[in-house]
Every structure is written in C-alpha cells, then in structure tokens.
C-alpha positions in Angstrom: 61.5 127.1 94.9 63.3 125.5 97.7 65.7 122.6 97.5 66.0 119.9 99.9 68.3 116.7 99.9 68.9 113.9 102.2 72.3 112.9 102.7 73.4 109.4 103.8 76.3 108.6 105.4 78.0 104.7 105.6 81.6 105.0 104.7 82.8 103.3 107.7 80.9 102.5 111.3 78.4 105.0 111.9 75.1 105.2 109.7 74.0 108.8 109.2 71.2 110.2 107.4 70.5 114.5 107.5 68.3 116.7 106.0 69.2 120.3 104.3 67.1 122.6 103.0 68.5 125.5 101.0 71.7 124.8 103.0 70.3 125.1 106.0 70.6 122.1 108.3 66.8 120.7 109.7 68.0 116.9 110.8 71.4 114.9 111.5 70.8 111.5 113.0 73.9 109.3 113.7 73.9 105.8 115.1 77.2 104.3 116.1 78.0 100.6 116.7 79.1 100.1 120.0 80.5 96.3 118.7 83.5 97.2 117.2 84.6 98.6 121.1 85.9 94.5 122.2 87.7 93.8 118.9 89.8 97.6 119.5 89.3 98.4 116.0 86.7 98.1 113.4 85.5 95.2 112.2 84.3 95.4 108.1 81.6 92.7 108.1 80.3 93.6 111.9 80.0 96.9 110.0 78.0 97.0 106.8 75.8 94.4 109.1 74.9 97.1 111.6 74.5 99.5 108.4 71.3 97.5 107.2 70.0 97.1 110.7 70.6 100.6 111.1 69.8 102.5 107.9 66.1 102.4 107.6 65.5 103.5 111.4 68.0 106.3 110.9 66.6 107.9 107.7 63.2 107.9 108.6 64.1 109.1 111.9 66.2 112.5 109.9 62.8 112.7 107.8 60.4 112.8 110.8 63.1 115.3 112.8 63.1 117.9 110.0 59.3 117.5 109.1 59.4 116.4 105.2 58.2 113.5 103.6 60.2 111.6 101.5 58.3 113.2 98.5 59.9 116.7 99.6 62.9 115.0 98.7 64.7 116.9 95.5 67.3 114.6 95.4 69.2 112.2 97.5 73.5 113.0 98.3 75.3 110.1 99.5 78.6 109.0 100.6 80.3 106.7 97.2 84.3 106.6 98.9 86.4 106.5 100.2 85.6 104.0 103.1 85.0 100.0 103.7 83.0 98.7 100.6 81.0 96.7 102.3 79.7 99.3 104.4 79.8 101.8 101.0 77.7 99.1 99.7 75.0 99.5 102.2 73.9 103.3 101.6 74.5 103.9 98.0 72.1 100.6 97.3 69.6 102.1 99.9 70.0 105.8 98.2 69.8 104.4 94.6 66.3 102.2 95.5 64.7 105.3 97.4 65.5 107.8 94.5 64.6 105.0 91.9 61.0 105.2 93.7 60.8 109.0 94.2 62.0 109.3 90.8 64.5 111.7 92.1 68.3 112.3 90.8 71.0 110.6 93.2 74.4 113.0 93.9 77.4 110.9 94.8 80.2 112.1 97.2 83.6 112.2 98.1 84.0 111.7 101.9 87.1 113.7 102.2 85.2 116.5 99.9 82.7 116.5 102.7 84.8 117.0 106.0 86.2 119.9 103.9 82.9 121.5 103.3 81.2 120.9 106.9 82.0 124.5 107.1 79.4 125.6 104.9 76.6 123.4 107.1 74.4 126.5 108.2 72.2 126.0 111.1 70.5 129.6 111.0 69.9 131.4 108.1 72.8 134.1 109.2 75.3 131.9 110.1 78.8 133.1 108.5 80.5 130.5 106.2 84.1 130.3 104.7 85.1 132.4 101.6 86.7 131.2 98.6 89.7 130.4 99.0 91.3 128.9 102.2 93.8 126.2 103.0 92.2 122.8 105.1 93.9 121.2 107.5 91.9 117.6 106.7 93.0 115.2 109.7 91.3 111.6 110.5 91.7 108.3 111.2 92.9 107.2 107.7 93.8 110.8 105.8 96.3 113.7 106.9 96.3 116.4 104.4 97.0 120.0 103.7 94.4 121.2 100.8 93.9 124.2 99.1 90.1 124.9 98.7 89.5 127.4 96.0 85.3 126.2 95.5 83.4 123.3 96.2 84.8 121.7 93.6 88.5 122.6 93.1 90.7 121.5 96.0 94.3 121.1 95.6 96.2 119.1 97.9 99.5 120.3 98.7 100.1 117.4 100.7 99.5 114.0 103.0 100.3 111.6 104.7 102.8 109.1 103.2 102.3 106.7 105.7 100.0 106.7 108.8 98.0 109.6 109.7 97.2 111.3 112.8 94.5 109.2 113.8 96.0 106.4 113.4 98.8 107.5 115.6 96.2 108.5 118.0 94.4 105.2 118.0 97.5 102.8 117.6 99.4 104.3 120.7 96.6 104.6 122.9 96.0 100.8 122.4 99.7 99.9 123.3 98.8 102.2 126.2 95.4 100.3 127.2 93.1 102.3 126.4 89.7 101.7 125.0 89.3 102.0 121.5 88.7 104.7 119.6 91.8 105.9 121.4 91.9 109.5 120.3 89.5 111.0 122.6 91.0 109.3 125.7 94.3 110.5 124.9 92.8 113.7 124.4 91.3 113.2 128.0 94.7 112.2 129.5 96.6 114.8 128.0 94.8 117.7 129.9 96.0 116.2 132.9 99.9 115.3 132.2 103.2 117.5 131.4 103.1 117.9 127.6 107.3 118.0 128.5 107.4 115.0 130.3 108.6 112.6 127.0 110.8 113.6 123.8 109.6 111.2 120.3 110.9 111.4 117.1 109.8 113.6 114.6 109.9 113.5 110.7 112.1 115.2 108.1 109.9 114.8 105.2 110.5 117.2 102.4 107.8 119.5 100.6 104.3 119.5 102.2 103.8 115.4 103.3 103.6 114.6 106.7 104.4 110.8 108.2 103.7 109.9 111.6 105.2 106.0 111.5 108.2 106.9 113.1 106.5 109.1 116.0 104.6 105.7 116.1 107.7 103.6 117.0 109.6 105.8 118.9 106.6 106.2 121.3 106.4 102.3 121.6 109.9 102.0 122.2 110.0 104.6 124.8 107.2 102.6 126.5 109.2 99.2 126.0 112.5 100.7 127.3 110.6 101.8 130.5 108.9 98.7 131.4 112.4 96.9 131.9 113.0 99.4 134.8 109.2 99.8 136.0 106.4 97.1 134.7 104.0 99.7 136.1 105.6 102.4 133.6 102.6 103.0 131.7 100.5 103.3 134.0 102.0 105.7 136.3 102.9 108.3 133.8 99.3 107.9 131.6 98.9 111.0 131.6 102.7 112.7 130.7 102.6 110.0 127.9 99.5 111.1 126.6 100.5 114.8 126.7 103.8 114.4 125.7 102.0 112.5 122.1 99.7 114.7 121.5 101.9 117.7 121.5 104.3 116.2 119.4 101.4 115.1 116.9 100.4 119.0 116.8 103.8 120.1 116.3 104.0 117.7 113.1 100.9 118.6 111.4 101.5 122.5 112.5 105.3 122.8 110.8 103.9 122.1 107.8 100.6 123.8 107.9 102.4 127.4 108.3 105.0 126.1 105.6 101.5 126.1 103.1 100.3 128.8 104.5 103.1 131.0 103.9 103.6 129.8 100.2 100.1 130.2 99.9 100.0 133.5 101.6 96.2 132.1 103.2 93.8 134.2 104.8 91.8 131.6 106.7 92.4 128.2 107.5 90.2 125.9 108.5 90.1 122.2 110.2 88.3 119.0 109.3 87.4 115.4 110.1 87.9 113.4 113.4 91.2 114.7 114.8 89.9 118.4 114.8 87.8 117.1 117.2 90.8 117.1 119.6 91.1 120.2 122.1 94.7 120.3 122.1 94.6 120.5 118.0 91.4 123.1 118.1 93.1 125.2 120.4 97.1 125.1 118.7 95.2 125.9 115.5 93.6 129.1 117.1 96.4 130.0 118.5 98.5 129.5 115.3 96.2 131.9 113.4 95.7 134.7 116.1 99.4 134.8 115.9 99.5 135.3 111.9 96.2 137.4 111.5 94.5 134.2 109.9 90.8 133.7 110.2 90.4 130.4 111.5 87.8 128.1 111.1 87.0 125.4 113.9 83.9 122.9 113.3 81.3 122.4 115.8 82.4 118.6 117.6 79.1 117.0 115.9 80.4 117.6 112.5 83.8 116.5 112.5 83.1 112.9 112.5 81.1 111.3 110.1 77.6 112.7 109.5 75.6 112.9 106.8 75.2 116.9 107.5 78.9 117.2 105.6 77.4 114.8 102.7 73.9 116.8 102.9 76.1 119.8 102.1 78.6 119.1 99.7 75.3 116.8 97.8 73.7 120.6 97.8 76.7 122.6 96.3 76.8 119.4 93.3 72.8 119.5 92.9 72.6 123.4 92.1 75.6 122.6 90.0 73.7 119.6 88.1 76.5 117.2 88.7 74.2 114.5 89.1 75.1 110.6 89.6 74.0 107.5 87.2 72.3 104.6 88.8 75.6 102.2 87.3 78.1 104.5 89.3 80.0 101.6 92.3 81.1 102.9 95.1 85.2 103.0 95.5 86.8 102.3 98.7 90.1 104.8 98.0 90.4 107.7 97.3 90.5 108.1 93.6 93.0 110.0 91.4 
C-alpha cells in the first residue's frame, strides 16, 4: 500500500503545506507575508497572525493540487522547532486537530533535519538521491553548520556558527546598505554586477570546525562608515563592489572550513541546504569546490531551499516508515534542542 503525508510548514513567515506520496512530491504550496517587508525584518506577532489567516487556504489548496482527500492522509509531518513559537504554535495546533479528526498519527520535525533531507524530495519516480553518508553544508538566516549525514536520523555536526550566521550577515549588511529586506537575494543581485576585489573585510580565526561571521559584520560597517566621511554618496556609488566584495568573503569563510571537514572526513559528496544555498555565488563556489576534489555535489532546486513543507513532507516520510511517531502532549520548541 501506498503512503501519503501532508507536511506543514510554520517555523517562521511563510505557511507551507505539501503533499508526498511514497516520496514522491504531488503538491508544495507556499504563502509568504509581504508585511514584514516595511519593518526590515520579521515581525513575531504579524507572523503567527498571517499563519492562521493563511493555514487553512494553503493546505487545502496542497490537497486539491495533488488530488487526495484529507482521508488519503496516512499521517500528518509537521514542523515542531526550531523557529518563532508563536508561529510553531500555529501549525502543530492545526496538524494535531486535523489528525485528531482523521484519526491519523502526527510526525514531528526538526527544521534543520529537513533543509538537510530536501535532497531526498523526488519529483519523478527516477530522480537520483544522495547516498549514505555525505557531509551538509546547512546555511540560513539563523544556523551555519557543517554536518555529517550518515541516515535520516544520525547527523553529526562537526560544527556552527558561534555567533551570527551567514544569513544574517547577508541580511544585516544589506540593510546598512539600503536595501530591501530580505537582503540576501539583492546582494546576490548586486554582486553579479561589481568587482568581487574591490573591498578587503576581516575574516575569522576560529579553531576546529565553527564558523563566526560578527567580525566580517563590523568590519564591513566600518569600511562603509570610514568612506562616508570622504564621500556621503559612498554607498551608493560602489553598491555593487560592496556587494561582491561581501559575498566573496562570506564564501571564502564557510568554504575554509567545509574542505577542512571534508578532508578529515575524507567525503564523497557534499551537499547544500537552507536559504543561503539559494545564493548563485555559493551554488556555483560549491560546484566548483567539488569538481576540483572529485566530490559529487549536491545543489537543491531554488524552491526547496527555503522553507517548504516539501523538506518537512520528506523527512515526516523517512520517521513514518520508521514508526517514530509524535504524542498529541509533544510543545513545539523554538531552539534547537540538545
């Protein structure tokens, strides 16, 4: 018999529902909030509001796109943490009700687990997936780590961020440079168009495996306010050379210490997850990185590196067949647990 789950997605500002079937992807609806766009950053409340407005719509919408009923519905995967609670709150109360009235077992999971198995989201019945095991490159908004994936449930990481991650340096110096928020893909935008030369920042000399961006962070805001003293207009007329100068020196950082893990872990393919592998600069270092070591990279399709409920669908499939099922008294956590 087949096996289908819906996976629902709330862990921060976009509500997701999807639909897999024998791991094979038939639905991933997404609706983003557009309101957290004036405030240049998300808001929490404004967030797990849009989540109630928006979860119903959405999961009926991932039903009706991959032609099941909710009585089709083997069990139901979402997203308990990390993330903002209150927006947590919103989709494991909705996937605890509906599976209370299907009479259908709920499977909670990990976020971060999630990005790291998007991999395995098949879209045809061929599609080639990862093998067992491989090193993840996991970058985002709130997490930078190296992990070493030996199934769907035993990943190792070798290290992370001890301070902000990549994201967040994306985001934070794109505001002080004006830009919209998020600020990652504009940068990313920018960057094709500037000298990736043009500006020196800092980098780290952290030990072992951790990365730390906070210093790249300050040094590319002082560079900015040492410029403006001399030219008010600094920013603005070198956009583009800033933004290229950044984002090579974020792929440098998270690069060093990928090879350092991959040599100890002599790895055979790597692959890339959540928001910041999203970036072309990062997809295309990466692919370059493993053509030049004989490593069999892995690059996600764009739609799954941000948060879906396709990833949570997934990994929800992988804890089903294992019957690693969740009780109804389970809260959802809004760090990452240890």
């Amino acid at each position: 018999m087949s096996t289908t789950i819906l996976g629902i997605e709330s862990s921060c500002d976009d509500t997701s529902a999807a639909v897999i079937t024998d791991g094979i992807l038939r639905s991933n609806v997404i609706a983003s909030q557009k309101v957290h766009e004036q405030f240049g950053g998300v808001v929490p409340e404004l967030a797990s509001r849009a989540h109630q407005q928006n979860i119903l719509p959405v999961v009926s919408e991932a039903l009706r796109q991959a032609g099941v009923s909710a009585s089709d519905l083997d069990a139901i995967a979402f997203t308990r943490g990390p993330g903002l609670l209150g927006s947590l709150l919103v989709g494991t109360s909705f996937a605890k009700g509906m599976a209370i009235g299907l009479d259908i077992p709920t499977v909670d999971v990990n976020h971060l687990h999630g990005h790291v198995l998007s991999h395995f989201i098949k879209e045809t019945e061929d599609q080639e997936v990862p093998e067992f095991p491989f090193l993840c490159l996991l970058i985002s908004g709130g997490n930078s780590q190296i992990i070493l994936v030996r199934s769907p449930f035993d990943m190792e990481i070798l290290g992370s961020t001890i301070d902000d991650a990549a994201g967040e340096a994306f985001d934070k110096c794109a505001k002080v440079m004006g830009l919209p928020y998020p600020g990652g893909p504009h940068i990313d935008r920018l960057a094709t168009e500037g000298n990736p030369e043009a500006f020196k920042f800092a980098k780290p000399h952290i030990p072992d495996l951790d990365y730390s961006f906070s210093g790249l962070k300050t040094s590319f805001l002082y560079t900015i306010r040492d410029n403006m003293k001399l030219d008010p207009d600094f920013v603005e007329h070198h956009k583009a050379d800033l933004a290229a100068s950044l984002q090579k020196t974020i792929i440098d950082i998270l690069l060093d210490k990928l090879a350092k893990a991959a040599k100890q872990t002599k790895a055979k393919a790597i692959a890339i997850g959540g928001g910041v592998s999203a970036n072309s600069g990062v997809r295309n270092a990466i692919e370059d990185f493993c053509r030049r070591h004989s490593i069999k990279a892995w690059i996600p399709k764009r739609s799954f590196t941000t948060d879906n409920a396709a990833m949570v669908a997934i990994a929800g499939y992988f804890k089903y067949q294992a019957g690693d099922f969740c009780s109804l008294d389970m809260p959802p956590y809004s760090k990452v647990e240890v």
